[in-house]
matplotlib code that plots the C-alpha trace (Angstrom):
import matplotlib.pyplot as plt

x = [-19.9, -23.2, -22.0, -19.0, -20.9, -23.5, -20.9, -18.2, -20.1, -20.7, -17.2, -16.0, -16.3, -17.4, -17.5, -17.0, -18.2, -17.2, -19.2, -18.1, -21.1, -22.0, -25.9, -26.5, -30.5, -29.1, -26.7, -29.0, -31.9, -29.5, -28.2, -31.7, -32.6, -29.6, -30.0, -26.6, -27.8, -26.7, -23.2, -21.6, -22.3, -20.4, -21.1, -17.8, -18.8, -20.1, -18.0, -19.4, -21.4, -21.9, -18.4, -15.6, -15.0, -11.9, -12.3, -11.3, -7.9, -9.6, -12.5, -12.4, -12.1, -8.7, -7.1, -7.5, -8.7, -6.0, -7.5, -9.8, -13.7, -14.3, -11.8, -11.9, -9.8, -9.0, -8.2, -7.4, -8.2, -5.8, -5.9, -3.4, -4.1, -3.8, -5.5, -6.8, -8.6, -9.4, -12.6, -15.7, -14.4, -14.6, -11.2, -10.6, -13.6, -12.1, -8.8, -10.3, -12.4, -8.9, -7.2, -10.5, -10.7, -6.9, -7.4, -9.9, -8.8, -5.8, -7.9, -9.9, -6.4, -5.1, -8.5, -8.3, -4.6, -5.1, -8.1]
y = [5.2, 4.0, 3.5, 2.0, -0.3, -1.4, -1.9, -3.6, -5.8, -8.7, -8.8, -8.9, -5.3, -4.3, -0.8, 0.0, 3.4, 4.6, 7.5, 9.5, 11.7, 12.5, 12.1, 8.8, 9.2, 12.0, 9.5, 6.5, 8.9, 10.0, 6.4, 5.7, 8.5, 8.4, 4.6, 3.2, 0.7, -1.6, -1.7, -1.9, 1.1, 1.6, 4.3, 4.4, 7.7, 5.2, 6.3, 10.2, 12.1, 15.3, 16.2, 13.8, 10.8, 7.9, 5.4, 1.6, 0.5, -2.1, 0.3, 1.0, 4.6, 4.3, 1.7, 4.0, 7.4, 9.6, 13.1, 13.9, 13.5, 12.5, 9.9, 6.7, 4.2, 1.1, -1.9, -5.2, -8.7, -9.1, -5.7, -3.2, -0.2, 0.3, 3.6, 6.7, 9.6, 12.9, 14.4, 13.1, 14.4, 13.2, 12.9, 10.7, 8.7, 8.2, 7.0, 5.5, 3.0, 2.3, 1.2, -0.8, -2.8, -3.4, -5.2, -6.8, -8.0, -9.2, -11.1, -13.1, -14.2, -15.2, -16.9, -18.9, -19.6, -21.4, -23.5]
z = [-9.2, -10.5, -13.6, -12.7, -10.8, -13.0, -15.9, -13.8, -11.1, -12.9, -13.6, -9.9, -8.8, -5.4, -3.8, -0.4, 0.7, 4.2, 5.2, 8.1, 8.1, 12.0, 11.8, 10.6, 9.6, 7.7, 5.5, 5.6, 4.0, 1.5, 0.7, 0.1, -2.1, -4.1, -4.7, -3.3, -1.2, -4.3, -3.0, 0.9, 2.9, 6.3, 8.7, 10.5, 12.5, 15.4, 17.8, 17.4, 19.6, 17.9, 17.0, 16.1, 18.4, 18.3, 15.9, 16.8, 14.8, 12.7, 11.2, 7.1, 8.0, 9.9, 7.6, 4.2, 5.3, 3.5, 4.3, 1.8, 1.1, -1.1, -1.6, -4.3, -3.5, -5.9, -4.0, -5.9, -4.4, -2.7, -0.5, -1.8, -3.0, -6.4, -7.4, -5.6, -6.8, -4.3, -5.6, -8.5, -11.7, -15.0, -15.3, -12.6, -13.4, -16.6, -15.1, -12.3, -15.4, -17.3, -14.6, -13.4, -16.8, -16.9, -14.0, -14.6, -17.5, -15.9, -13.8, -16.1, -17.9, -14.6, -13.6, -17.2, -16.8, -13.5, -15.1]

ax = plt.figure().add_subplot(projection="3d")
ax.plot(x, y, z, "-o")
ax.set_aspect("equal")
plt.show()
């Protein structure tokens, strides 16, 4: 995602990550150390305790938690889905880059167009 990230942001892309870790010094330390805090981090496990807890209907975490961690999801501008990958492969880094810089692309020729 890093890489993504440093070769995509200047051309629009944001990332989102969601973490539903329970202990949040745990994932804050680990944000830190891995050097994400670059991009939007959300700890949407707010509403634990020590075990899982109900989650409000307008968090990240209910709106496009599918079932899997990890989980990348690909959502254009204007808030649909377009891509999701279950797992950190190459593969679907690969795929998950392609269809990033098809859209993007299609972007800046729809950004021109309206100029």
């Amino acid at each position: 995602m890093k890489t993504l990230y440093e070769k995509h942001h200047s051309e629009g892309l944001e990332i989102i990550c969601i973490s539903v870790d329970i202990h949040k010094n745990e994932w804050v330390a680990t944000v830190e150390e891995l050097i994400i805090d670059e991009w939007y981090n959300i700890w949407a496990a707010q509403n634990y305790e020590d075990e899982a807890g109900p989650f409000t209907k307008n968090d990240g975490y209910s709106n496009f938690y599918f079932g899997a961690i990890p989980q990348t999801l690909l959502i254009d501008r204007d808030g649909i889905i377009i891509g999701s990958w279950i797992e950190s492969t190459p593969e679907n880094e690969e795929s998950l880059d392609r269809l990033l810089v098809e859209k993007l692309n299609q972007y800046k020729i729809e950004d021109a167009s309206e100029e």
